[in-house]
SEDRENKE-795436 format. One record per residue (C-alpha): residue in three letters; x, y, z. Coordinates in steps of 0.02 Angstrom, whole numbers, padded with zeros to 5 digits, always signed. Layout:
// residues N
ALAXYZ...
***
This chain:
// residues 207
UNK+01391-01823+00696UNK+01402-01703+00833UNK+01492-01575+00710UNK+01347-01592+00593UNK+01228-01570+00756UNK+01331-01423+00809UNK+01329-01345+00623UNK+01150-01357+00592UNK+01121-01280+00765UNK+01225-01124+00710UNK+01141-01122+00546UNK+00956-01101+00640UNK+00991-00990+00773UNK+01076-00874+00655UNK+00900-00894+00528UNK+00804-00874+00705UNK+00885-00712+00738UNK+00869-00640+00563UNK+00678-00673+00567UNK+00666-00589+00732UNK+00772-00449+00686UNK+00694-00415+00541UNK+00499-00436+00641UNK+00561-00340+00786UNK+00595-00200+00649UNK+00448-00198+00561UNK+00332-00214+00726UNK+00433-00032+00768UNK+00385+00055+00594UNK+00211-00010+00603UNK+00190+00058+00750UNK+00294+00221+00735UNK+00164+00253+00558UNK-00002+00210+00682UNK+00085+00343+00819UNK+00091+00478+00670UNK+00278+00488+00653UNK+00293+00449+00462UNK+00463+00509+00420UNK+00539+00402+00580UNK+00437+00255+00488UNK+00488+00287+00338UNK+00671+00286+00373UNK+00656+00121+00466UNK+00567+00025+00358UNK+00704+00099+00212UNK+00834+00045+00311UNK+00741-00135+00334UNK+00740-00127+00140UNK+00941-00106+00124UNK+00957-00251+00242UNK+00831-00364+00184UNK+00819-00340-00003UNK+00728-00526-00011UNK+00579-00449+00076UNK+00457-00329-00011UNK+00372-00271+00121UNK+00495-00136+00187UNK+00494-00062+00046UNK+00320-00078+00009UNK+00270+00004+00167UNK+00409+00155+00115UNK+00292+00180-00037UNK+00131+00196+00080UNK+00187+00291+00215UNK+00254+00414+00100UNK+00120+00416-00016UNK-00031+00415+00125UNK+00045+00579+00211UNK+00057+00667+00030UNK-00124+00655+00037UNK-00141+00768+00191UNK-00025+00906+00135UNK-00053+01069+00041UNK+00148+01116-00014UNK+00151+01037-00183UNK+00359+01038-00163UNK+00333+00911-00001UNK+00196+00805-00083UNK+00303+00795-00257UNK+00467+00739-00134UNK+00361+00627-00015UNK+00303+00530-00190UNK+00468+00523-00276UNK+00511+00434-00121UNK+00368+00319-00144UNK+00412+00276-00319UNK+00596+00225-00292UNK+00541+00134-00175UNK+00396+00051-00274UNK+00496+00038-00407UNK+00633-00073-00311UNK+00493-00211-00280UNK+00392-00180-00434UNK+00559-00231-00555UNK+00550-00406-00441UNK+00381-00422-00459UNK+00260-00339-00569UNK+00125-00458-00551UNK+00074-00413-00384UNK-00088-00340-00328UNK-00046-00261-00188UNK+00105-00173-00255UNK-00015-00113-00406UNK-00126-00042-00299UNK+00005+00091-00217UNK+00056+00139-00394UNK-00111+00188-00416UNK-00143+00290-00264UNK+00025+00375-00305UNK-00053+00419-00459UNK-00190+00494-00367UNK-00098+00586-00250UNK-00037+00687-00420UNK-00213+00699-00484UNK-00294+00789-00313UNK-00110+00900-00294UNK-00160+00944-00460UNK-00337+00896-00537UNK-00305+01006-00693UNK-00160+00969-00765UNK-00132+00773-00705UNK-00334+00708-00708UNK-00333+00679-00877UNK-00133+00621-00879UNK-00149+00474-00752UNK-00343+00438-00743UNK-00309+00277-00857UNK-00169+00224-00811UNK-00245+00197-00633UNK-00391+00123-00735UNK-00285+00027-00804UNK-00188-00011-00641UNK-00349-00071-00558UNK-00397-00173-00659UNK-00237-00277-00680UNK-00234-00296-00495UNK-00419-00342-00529UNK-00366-00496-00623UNK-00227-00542-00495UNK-00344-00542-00333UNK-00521-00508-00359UNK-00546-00528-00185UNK-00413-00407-00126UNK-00516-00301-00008UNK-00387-00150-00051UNK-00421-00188-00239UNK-00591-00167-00230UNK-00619-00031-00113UNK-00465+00076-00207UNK-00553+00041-00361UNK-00732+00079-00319UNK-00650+00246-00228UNK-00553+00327-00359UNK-00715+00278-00476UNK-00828+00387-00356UNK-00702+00530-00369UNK-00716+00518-00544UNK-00909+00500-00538UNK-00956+00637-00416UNK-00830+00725-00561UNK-00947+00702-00703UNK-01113+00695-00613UNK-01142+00519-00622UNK-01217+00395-00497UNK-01106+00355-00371UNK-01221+00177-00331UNK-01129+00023-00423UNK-00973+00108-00346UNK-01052+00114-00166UNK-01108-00083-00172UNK-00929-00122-00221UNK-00858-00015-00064UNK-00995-00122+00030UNK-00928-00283-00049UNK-00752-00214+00006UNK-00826-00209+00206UNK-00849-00399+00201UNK-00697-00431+00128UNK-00613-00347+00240UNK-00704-00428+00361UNK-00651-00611+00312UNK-00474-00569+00273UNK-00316-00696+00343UNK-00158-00614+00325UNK-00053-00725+00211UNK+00118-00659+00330UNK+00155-00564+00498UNK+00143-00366+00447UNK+00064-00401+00269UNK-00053-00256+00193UNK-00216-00255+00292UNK-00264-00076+00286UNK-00421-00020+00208UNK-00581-00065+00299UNK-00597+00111+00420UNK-00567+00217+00254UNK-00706+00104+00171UNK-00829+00127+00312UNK-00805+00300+00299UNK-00835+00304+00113UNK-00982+00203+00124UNK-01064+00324+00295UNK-01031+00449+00140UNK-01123+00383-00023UNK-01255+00463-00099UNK-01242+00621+00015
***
C-alpha cells in the first residue's frame, strides 16, 4: 500500500512540475512579446513547442509573434522570413487540428501580411482564401471576438479598396468590443488579443 502511495506521489509531483515548467515558460514569452522583444519570444515559445508537442499554444503563439511584427516592417526579405516562420509553425498545429478557429484566424492574417507587403500582385491571390478562412472559423466560433473583429477588419480593407461603405463592417467591429468584453479564457495563456486593435478600428470608421 505504501508503495502504491509512494508511486502515485512520484507520478504527481513529476505532472506538477511539467505543468509549472511548461506555465513558468509561457508566462516568460508572453511577457518578453508585451516588452517588444519578439525574436527572444519567438525562440522560447519554439523551444516550448519541441518540448511540449501536446500543447498548441507554443506554437501558435510562434505563428503570431512572427506574423504581428511582419506587419510593422518595410524589407520584404524580413517580412517573407518572419512568415515562413509563422507557417511552419502553423502548419505543425494546423495538421493536428484543422478545425480550430483560432488557429484559422492566424492563417488568415498571414495571408494578409502578403497582401499589404504586396497589394498588387497577392490581393487578388489570397483575398478568398482569407474569405474563405473567415468564414470557416465563422462556423466554428461565431462568438470568437478575434473571428469577428479579423473578419470585419480585413472586410474594411477591402471596402475602403473599392469605395464601398465601411458601416455593416463597423457594427461588427462594435459587436467584436462586447465580445471581447465578456470573454473567459477557456486555459491559462489562451488567445485573448484583439479588443485595443478593435477600439482603434472602431475610433477610425467612417473617417
Amino acid at each position: 500500500m505504501r508503495t502504491k502511495a509512494l508511486i502515485f506521489s512520484l507520478l504527481l509531483s513529476t505532472v506538477v512540475f511539467a505543468q509549472s515548467k511548461f506555465e513558468t515558460g509561457m508566462k516568460k514569452g508572453m511577457e518578453l512579446w508585451n516588452s517588444g522583444k519578439t525574436t527572444e519570444a519567438s525562440a522560447l515559445f519554439e523551444r516550448i513547442a519541441a518540448a511540449e508537442p501536446n500543447q498548441w499554444l507554443p506554437n501558435y503563439y510562434v505563428a503570431l509573434v512572427n506574423t504581428t511584427s511582419a506587419f510593422y516592417l518595410k524589407d520584404k526579405t524580413q517580412i517573407t522570413a518572419l512568415l515562413t516562420q509563422a507557417q511552419s509553425a502553423l502548419d505543425i498545429e494546423m495538421a493536428k487540428n484543422a478545425e480550430n478557429a483560432e488557429l484559422l484566424v492566424v492563417q488568415a492574417l498571414i495571408y494578409t501580411a502578403y497582401i499589404v507587403q504586396d497589394p498588387m500582385t497577392n490581393g487578388q491571390k489570397y483575398s478568398p482564401i482569407i474569405m474563405g478562412l473567415y468564414a470557416k472559423a465563422e462556423k466554428l466560433a461565431p462568438e470568437n471576438p478575434r473571428v469577428v473583429f479579423s473578419k470585419a477588419d480585413f472586410e474594411i480593407g477591402g471596402a475602403k479598396f473599392w469605395g464601398k461603405d465601411t458601416k455593416p463592417m463597423c457594427e461588427q467591429v462594435a459587436r467584436s468590443i462586447k465580445l471581447f468584453e465578456n470573454e473567459k479564457p477557456a486555459t491559462p495563456f489562451a488567445p485573448t488579443w484583439g479588443k485595443e486593435r478593435a477600439q482603434q478600428v472602431l475610433a477610425s470608421c467612417g473617417k
